[in-house]
LOPA-509337 format. One record per residue (C-alpha): residue in one letter; z, x negated, y negated. Coordinates in pm, whole numbers, plus 50000, padded with zeros to 5 digits. Layout:
# residues N
AZXY/...
# end
This chain:
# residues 458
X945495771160700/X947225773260351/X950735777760403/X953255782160117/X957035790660159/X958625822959989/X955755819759688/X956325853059532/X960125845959559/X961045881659777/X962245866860105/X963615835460164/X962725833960494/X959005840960471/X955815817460484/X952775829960287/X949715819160526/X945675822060455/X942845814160668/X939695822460818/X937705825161113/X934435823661202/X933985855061413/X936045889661363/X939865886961490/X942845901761515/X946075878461490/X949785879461631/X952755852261611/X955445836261771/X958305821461575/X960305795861793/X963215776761724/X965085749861935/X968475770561953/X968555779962304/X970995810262165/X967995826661899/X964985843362069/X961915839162009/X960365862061715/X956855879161721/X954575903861532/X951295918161566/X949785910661200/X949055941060998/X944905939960934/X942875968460729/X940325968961033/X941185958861358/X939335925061378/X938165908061022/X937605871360907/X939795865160623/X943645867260733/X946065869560426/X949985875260581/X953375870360490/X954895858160786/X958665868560836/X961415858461093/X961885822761050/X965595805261084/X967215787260812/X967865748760847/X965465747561163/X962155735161271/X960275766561299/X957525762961557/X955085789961430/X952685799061707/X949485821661587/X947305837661816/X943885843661733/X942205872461962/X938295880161919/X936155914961971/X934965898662260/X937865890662450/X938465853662396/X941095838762197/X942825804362086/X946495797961934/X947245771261643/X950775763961642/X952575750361301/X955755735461253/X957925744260920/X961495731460809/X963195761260655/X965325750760424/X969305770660340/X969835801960246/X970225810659901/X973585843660022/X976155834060229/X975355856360540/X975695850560915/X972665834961079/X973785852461397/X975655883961384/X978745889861642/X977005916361888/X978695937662193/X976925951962430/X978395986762563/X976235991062853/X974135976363127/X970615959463020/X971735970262663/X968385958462503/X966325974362706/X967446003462548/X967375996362201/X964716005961991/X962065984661842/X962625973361473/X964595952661252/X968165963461089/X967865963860667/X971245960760579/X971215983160258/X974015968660024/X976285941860154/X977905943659766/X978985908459625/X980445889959325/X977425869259369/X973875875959386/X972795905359602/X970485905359894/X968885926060149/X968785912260470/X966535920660841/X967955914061185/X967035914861487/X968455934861792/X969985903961909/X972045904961541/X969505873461432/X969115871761079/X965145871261004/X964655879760669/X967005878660292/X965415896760054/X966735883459700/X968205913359430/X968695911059074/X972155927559100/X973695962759273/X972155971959586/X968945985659756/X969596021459894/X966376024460103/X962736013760157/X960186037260089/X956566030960232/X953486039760022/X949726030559950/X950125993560101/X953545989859877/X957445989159977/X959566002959734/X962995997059650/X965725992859399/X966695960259242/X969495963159036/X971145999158862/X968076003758642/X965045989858839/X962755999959111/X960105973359234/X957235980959440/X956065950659668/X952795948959852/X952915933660200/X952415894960129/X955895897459897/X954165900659607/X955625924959316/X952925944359196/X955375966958973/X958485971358825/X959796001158714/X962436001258436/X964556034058413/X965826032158038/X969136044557987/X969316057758296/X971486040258610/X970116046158970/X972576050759226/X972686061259655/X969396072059716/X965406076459609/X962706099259786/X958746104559716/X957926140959597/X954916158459706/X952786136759476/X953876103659537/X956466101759248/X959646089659249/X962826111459280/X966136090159199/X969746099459174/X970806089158835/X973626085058583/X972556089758231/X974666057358084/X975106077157765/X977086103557905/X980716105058046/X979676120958323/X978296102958595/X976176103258968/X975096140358875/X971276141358789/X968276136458940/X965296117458697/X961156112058856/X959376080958802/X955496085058804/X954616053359005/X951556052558829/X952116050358462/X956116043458494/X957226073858271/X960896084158343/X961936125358314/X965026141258404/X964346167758593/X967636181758711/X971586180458553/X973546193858812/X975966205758510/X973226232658440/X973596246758780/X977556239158818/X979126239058447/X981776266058483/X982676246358787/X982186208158589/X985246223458317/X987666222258594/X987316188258658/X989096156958553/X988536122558494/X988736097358783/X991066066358721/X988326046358606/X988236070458350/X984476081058453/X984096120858518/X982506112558857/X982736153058949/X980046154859170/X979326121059346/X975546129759482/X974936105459742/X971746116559944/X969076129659813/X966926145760080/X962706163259992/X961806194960178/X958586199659969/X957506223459727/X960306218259484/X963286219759760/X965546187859772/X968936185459981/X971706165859790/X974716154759934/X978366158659731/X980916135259819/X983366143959525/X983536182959649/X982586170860025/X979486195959982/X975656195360122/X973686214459815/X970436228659859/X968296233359543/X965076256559505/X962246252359192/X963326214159080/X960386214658858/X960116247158742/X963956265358710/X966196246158926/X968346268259082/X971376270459393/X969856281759708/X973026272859924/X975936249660027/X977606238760306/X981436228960246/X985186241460296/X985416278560222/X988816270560037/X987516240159826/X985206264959629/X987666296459625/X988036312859293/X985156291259160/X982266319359100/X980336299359379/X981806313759678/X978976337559758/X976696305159796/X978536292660094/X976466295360449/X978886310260703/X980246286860961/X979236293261342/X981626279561599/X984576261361592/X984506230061375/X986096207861121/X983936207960801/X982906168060695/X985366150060417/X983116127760161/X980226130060378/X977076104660319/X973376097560432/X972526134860524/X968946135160632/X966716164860725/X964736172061004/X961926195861060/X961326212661448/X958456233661495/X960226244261810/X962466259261595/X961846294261442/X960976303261105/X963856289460864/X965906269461103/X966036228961094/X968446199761138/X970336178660890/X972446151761069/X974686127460849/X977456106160857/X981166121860830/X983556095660665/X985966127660755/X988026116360434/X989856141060212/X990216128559871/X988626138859505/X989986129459224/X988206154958999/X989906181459151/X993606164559245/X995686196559329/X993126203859625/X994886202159978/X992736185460190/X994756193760534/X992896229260520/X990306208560696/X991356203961069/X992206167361136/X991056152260831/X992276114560698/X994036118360394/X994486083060367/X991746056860292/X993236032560595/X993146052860909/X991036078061045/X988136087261278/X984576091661131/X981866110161307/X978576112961365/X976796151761301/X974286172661374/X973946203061181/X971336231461293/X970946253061000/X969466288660992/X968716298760588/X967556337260698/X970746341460898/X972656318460615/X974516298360913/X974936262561002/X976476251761391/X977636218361453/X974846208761777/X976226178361833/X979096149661720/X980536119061837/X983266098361720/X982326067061511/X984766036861357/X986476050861066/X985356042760641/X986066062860417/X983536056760195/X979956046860199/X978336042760508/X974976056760712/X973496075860973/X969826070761113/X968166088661427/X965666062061575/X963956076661870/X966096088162129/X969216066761938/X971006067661661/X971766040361388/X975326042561229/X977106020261000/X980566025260914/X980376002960571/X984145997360507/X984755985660872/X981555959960861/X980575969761127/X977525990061265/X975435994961575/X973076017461775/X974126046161966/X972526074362244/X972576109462144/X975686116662383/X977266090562196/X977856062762410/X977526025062207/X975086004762317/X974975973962100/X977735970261865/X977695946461562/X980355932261277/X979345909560975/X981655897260728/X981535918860417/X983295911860054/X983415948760004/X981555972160286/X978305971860426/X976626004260205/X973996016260465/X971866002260773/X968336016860835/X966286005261111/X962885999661037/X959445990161262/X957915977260923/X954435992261160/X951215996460915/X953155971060652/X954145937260790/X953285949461208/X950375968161271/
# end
């Protein structure tokens, strides 16, 4: 076997292996370690065909500053099979980060109830260099992926490649064995909170043209096949009576819009979260004549505005979200004809300095303060032919009042609570079931959970 440690550079904790075998196989692994307290790790390689003869992996999940006992099983079309078993001295981390996270389990036989996957934390923000790092459910660090600066928002799966952002003006796509295949330079244009694929496999990014005072208000496309970068929307085309009003924030930026999640419906529709007005937007035609379809927010925020008649009409009784992040949308068939979900995270914080002179205590038990609070998990269903939106379901969540994520995996849900440093995996009635806090310099920014099936896993 060739074996070669981190050789492309993208994960510290990664062994580049290559072999081959005489008959078709398919091949799995077992990562072992002598610390009775860290599980053993295994994966099902990821193969084009089920069984071949030449095996080319990147191998994840080994421990720092520990024999690795790497295990492979090799399993032929006929049913027999045979195991080689390597052993690999990982050497230190390059970030500072917790080998083994401090976990709490809220219920009985917690893990059995977890989902499958590893935890990306999305953004631990640093002085130093940047990483992304995978653990496990058992809060076991298995993976620290190495950034040029900023943060990654999310990772994005397409044609064999992982893509995510390295630093505030570059996107890299990665091909299973670690290896960058591209980078994508954005010019003067700063990425920040979020990235989707379009219809065609381009890239949507939120975006700060760095020549402008005005900042976190556009959306740009990358083509990920020739690299060229277009602006495509400036929410100030679509807002401007509204942008006049605003002021400056005290870093002196004219952050009046904040977009923070950027969600794609398809054929030109993209969802676009507003922390600075505490808004969900939805947007009709990007590539044609972007225009306002609707938005979900405090009735008395937008009074007097021109925008008013844009609002949907709130069913039930509810507090509206304060500086909400990670809104995602979901699709039901069950549902009828215009109806669908959008769950997110609700810092339920009442602040914007664009717009100073707004009282925020016209939302129902909101935090006006930035050190205590409740956040909250929601669950929006929204009807566009009726022009409602009920809250379907909630539950309550440690406070930050900034950043932070929500992620519905299977039957669970993922939440982070960034400024708290702490996040963990919850049922849909809200009850914790594994609860985890890392040490953070500034806040955790988001925490996806992802299977990594058809990339790394097959």
């Amino acid at each position: 076997m060739l074996v070669k440690e981190n050789p492309y550079g993208t994960n510290t904790m990664s062994l580049y292996v290559y072999f081959e075998t005489e008959k078709p196989a398919k091949v799995s692994y077992t990562v072992h370690v002598d610390d009775q307290d860290i599980a053993d790790f295994q994966g099902q390689f990821y193969q084009d065909e089920t069984y071949m003869t030449d095996h080319e992996y990147q191998v994840i999940g080994l421990i720092p500053e520990e024999t690795n006992e790497v295990t492979f099983t090799v399993e032929y079309e006929d049913g027999t099979s045979e195991t080689k078993t390597i052993s690999h001295e990982m050497g230190e981390l390059w970030g500072k980060e917790d080998i083994k996270l401090d976990a709490e389990d809220k219920v009985e036989n917690a893990g059995e109830k977890l989902t499958d996957g590893l935890y990306v934390i999305l953004g631990n923000d640093s002085s130093e260099l940047d990483f992304m790092y995978y653990y496990d459910n058992d809060g076991t660090l298995r993976g620290e992926i190495p950034l040029i600066g900023y943060r990654s928002h999310r990772l994005l799966f397409q044609d064999d490649r992982m893509y995510y952002s390295i630093s505030e003006t570059k996107m890299a796509a990665v091909n299973r064995l670690g290896q960058v295949e591209q980078i994508y330079d954005l010019g003067k244009y700063e990425l920040h909170h979020d990235y989707v694929f379009d219809d065609d496999g381009n890239l949507l990014i939120l975006a700060s043209d760095s020549t402008k005072e005005s900042v976190e208000d556009m959306i740009i496309k990358v083509d990920v096949q020739t690299g060229e970068v277009t602006e495509v929307l400036d929410l100030a085309d679509l807002f401007g009576s509204y942008k006049e009003t605003c002021v400056n924030n005290s870093d002196g930026d004219l952050d009046w819009m904040h977009i923070n999640t950027l969600q794609w419906l398809g054929d030109g529709s993209v969802i676009l979260s507003s922390r600075e007005t505490s808004t969900i937007l939805k947007i009709d035609h990007l590539y044609d004549t972007p225009t306002l379809s609707y938005m979900i927010g405090q009735e008395s925020f937008w009074e007097g505005t021109g925008y008013e008649s844009y609002l949907l009409e709130k069913e039930g009784s509810f507090s509206n979200t304060g500086g909400q992040h990670s809104v995602t949308y979901v699709e039901d068939p069950s549902l009828p004809e215009g109806q669908y979900y959008l769950y997110l995270y609700n810092n339920n914080l009442g602040v914007s300095e664009s717009q100073p002179d707004y009282d925020w205590s016209e939302i129902e038990e909101i935090s006006e303060s930035t050190k205590e609070g409740t956040s909250h998990y929601y669950r929006y269903l929204v009807d566009e032919k009726e022009g409602t939106y009920t809250l379907v379901n909630s539950f309550d969540v440690p406070f930050s009042p900034y950043v932070s994520s929500a992620q519905e995996v299977g039957d669970n849900v993922v939440m982070d609570s960034g400024m708290a440093g702490a996040f963990g995996e919850y049922s849909q009635n809200g009850d914790p079931i594994r609860t985890f806090t890392m040490d953070k310099e500034k806040f955790i920014y988001r925490v996806y959970k992802y299977d990594f099936r058809n990339f790394y896993f097959s």
